[in-house]
C-alpha positions in Angstrom: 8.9 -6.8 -9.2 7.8 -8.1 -6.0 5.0 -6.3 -3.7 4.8 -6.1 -0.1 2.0 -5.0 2.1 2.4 -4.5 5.5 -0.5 -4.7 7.2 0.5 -4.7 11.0 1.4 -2.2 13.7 -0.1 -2.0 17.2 -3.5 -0.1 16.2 -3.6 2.0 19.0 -5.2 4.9 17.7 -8.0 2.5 16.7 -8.6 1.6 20.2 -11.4 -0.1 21.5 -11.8 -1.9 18.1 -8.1 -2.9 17.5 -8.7 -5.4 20.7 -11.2 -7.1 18.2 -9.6 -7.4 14.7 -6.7 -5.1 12.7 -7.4 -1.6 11.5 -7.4 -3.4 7.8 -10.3 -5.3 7.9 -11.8 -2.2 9.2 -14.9 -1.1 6.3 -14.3 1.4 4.8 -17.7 1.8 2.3 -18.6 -2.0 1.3 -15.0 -3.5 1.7 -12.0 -4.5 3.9 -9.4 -1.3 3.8 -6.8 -3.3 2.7 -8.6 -3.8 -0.3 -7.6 -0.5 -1.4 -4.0 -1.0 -0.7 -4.1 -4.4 -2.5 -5.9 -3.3 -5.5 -3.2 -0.6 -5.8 -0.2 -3.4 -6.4 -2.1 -5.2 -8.9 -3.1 -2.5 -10.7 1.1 -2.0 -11.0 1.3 -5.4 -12.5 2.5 -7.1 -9.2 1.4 -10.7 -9.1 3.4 -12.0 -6.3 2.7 -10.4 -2.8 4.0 -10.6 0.7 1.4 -9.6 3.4 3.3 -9.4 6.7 0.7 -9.0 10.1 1.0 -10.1 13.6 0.1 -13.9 14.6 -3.8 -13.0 15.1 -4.7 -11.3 12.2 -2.6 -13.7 9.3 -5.2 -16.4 9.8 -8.1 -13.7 8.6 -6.2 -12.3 5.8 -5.9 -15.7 4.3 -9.5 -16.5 4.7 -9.9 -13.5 2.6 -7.4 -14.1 -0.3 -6.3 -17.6 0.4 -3.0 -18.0 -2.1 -4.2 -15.7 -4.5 -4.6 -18.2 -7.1 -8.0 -17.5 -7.8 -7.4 -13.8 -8.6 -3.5 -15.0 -11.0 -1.8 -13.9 -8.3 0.4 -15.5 -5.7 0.2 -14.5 -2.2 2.1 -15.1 1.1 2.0 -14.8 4.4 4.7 -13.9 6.9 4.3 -12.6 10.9 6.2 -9.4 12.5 6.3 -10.8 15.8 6.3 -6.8 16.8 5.4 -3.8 15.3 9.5 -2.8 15.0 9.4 -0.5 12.0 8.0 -0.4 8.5 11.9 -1.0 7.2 11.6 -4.4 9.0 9.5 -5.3 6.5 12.5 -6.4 4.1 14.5 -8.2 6.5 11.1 -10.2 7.2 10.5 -10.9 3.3 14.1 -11.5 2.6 13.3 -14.9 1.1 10.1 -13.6 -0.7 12.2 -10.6 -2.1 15.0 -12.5 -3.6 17.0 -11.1 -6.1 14.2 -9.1 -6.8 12.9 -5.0 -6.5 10.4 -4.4 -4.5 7.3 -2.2 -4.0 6.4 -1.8 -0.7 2.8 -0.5 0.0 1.5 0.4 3.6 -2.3 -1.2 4.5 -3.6 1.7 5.6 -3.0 3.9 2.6 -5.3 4.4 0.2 -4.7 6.0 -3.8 -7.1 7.2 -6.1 -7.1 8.9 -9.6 -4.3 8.6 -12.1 -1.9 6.1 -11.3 0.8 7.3 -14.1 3.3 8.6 -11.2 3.5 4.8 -10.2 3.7 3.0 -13.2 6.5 5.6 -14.7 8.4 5.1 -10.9 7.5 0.7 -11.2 9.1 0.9 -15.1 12.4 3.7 -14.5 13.3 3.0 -11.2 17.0 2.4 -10.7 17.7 3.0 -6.8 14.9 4.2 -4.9 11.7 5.9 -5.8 9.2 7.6 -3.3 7.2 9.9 -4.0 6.0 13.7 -2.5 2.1 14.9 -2.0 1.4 18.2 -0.9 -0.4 18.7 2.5 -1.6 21.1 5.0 -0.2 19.6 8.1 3.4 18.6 7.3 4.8 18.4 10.5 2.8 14.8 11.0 4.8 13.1 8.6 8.1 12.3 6.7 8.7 16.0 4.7 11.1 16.0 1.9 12.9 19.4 0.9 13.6 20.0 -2.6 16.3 22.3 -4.0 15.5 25.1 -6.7 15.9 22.5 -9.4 13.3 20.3 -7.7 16.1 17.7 -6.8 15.5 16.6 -3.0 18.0 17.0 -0.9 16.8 16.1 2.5 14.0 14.2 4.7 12.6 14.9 8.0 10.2 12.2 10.0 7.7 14.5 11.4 9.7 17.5 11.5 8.7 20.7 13.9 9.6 23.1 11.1 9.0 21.6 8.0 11.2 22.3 5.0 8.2 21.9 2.8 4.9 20.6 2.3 5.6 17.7 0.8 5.1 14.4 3.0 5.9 10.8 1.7 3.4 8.7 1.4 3.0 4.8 2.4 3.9 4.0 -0.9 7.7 3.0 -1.6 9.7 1.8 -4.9 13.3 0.0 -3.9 15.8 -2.0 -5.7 17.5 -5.2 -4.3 20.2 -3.2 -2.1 17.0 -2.2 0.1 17.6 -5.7 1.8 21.4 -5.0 2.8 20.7 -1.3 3.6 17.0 -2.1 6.4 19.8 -5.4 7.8 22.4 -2.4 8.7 19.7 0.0 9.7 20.0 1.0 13.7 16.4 1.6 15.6 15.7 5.0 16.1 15.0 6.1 19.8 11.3 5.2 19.6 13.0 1.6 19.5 12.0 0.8 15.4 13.6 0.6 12.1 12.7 3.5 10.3 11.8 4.0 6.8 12.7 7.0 6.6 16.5 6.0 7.4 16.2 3.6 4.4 15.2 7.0 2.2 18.1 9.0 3.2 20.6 6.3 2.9 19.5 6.1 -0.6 19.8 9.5 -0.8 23.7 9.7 0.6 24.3 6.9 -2.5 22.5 9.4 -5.2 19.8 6.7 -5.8 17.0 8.6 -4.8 14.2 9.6 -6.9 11.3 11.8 -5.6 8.4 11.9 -7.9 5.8 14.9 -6.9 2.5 13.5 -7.2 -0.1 16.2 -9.0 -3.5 17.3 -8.4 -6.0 14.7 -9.5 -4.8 12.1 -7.2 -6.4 11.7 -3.9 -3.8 10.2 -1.0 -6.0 9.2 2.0 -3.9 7.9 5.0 -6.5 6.2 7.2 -5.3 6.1 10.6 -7.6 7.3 12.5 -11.3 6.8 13.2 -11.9 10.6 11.3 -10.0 9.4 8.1 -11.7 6.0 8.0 -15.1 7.7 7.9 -13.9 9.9 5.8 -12.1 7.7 3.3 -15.9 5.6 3.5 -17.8 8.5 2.2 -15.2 9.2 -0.1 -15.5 5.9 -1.5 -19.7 5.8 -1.1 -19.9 8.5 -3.4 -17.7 7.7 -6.1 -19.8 4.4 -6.3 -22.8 6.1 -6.0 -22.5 8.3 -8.7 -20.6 5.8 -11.5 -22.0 2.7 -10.6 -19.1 1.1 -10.8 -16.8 -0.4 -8.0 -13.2 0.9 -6.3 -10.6 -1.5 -5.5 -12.8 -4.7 -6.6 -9.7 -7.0 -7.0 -11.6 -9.7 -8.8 -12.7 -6.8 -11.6 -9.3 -5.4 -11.5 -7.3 -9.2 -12.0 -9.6 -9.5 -15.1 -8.6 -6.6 -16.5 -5.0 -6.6 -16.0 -4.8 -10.3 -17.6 -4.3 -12.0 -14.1 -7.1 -14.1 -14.9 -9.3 -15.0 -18.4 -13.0 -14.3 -18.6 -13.6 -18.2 -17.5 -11.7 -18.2 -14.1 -13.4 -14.8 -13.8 -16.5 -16.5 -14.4 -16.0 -19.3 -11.4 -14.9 -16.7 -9.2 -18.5 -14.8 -9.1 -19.8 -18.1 -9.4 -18.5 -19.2 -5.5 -19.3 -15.9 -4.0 -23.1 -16.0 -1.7 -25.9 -13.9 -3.1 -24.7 -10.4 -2.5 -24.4 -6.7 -3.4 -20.9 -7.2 -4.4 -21.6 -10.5 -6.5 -24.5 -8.6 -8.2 -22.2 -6.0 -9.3 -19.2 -8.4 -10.8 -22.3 -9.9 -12.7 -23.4 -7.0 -14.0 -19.7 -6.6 -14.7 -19.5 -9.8 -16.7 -22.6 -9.5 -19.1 -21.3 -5.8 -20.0 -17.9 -7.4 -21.1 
């Protein structure tokens, strides 16, 4: 299983700062947000990820993770010349994809709780798996309707009468054919290549799974300047109260295997004096 994280798009509702640097290395608590997004693939096992960005912002996110070596993992680089649609993400990883499935993960979104709807979708998925999370204001997103059997039978980007209030989140499970079906896709009349139209052609082929995602499981989309803040105090008092550290990649590649305690070791050892270092050590010596 491959992973890619798109961490692109034109930023606009994040304007004046998005002149500066990309809405993911925007803090969000003590951390770059796509952190979050990052931490979330590894913690499904994914080793090898694509991050695709625009020309300007590439050059930053390898100063962050380099090749990924240091964390067991590999990571790449690739530029979306234009933010054309989240679907173009495949035909832009086409080499890095392979023969390969794919998770694709959007940098903005952000998961925290029990991960078990992810790791049952990574280890059963056939066709397509996305999944559903219930929400007050449907009509800003992609709604899924659901027949009485719970089967899904359609999906609506943004809809102005929602079928349900269920919206997909940024977080998407696809087999190999993903590649062929985003290469035939046609841009929508906002000019881009949909997601969305990848999801229902799945769904015309009966490949399309849509896993309801229970309470317990915070989804935080951070967009806008609201949900950033929000998403920081989220994140400020988790940490606050358990001591212990969301979406700290070096923790989680120990702890999957990505790494032994010895690389983990020389990792903390070439970070500066910090808050973060101080916590990995504290980390280490309760291992």
């Amino acid at each position: 299983m491959k992973g890619i994280l798109l961490a692109g798009g034109a930023g606009t509702r994040m304007y004046p700062v998005s002149r500066i640097y990309s809405k993911q290395l925007t803090l969000i608590y003590d951390k770059p947000l796509i952190y979050y997004p990052l931490s979330i693939l590894m913690l499904g096992g994914i080793k090898d990820v694509l991050i695709i960005s625009n020309d300007e912002t590439i050059p930053l996110y390898k100063k962050l993770f380099e090749d990924g070596k240091h964390l067991g993992m590999n990571i790449s680089y690739t530029v979306q010349p234009a933010p054309n649609g989240i679907a173009q993400s495949f035909i832009l990883g086409d080499k890095f994809i392979g023969n390969d499935s794919v998770t694709l993960m959007l940098g903005d979104n952000i998961f925290y709780g029990k991960l078990d709807f992810l790791y049952y979708a990574l280890e059963h998925n056939e066709g397509a798996t996305i999944f559903g999370y219930r929400v007050n204001d449907p009509e800003r997103y992609g709604i899924v309707e659901f027949d009485e059997n719970g089967n899904a039978i359609s999906i609506e980007e943004k809809p102005n009468q929602p079928k349900s209030n269920f919206a997909v989140p940024g977080l998407y499970v696809y087999n190999n054919e993903v590649v062929e079906i985003s290469k035939n896709l046609k841009p929508s009349p906002r000019g881009e290549l949909e997601i969305t139209d990848v999801n229902v052609e799945y769904l015309k082929r009966k490949k399309l799974k849509v896993e309801k995602i229970g309470r317990g499981v915070a989804w935080l989309d951070t967009g806008t300047p609201v949900s950033l803040l929000q998403a920081s105090n989220f994140f400020g008092v988790i940490e606050d109260r358990q001591g212990q550290k969301v979406a700290c990649i070096e923790e989680i590649a120990y702890h999957m295997g990505f790494i032994d305690f010895a690389r983990f070791e020389k990792v903390i050892a070439a970070m500066p004096k910090s808050d973060y270092r101080n916590y990995l050590e504290r980390v280490i010596k309760e291992l």
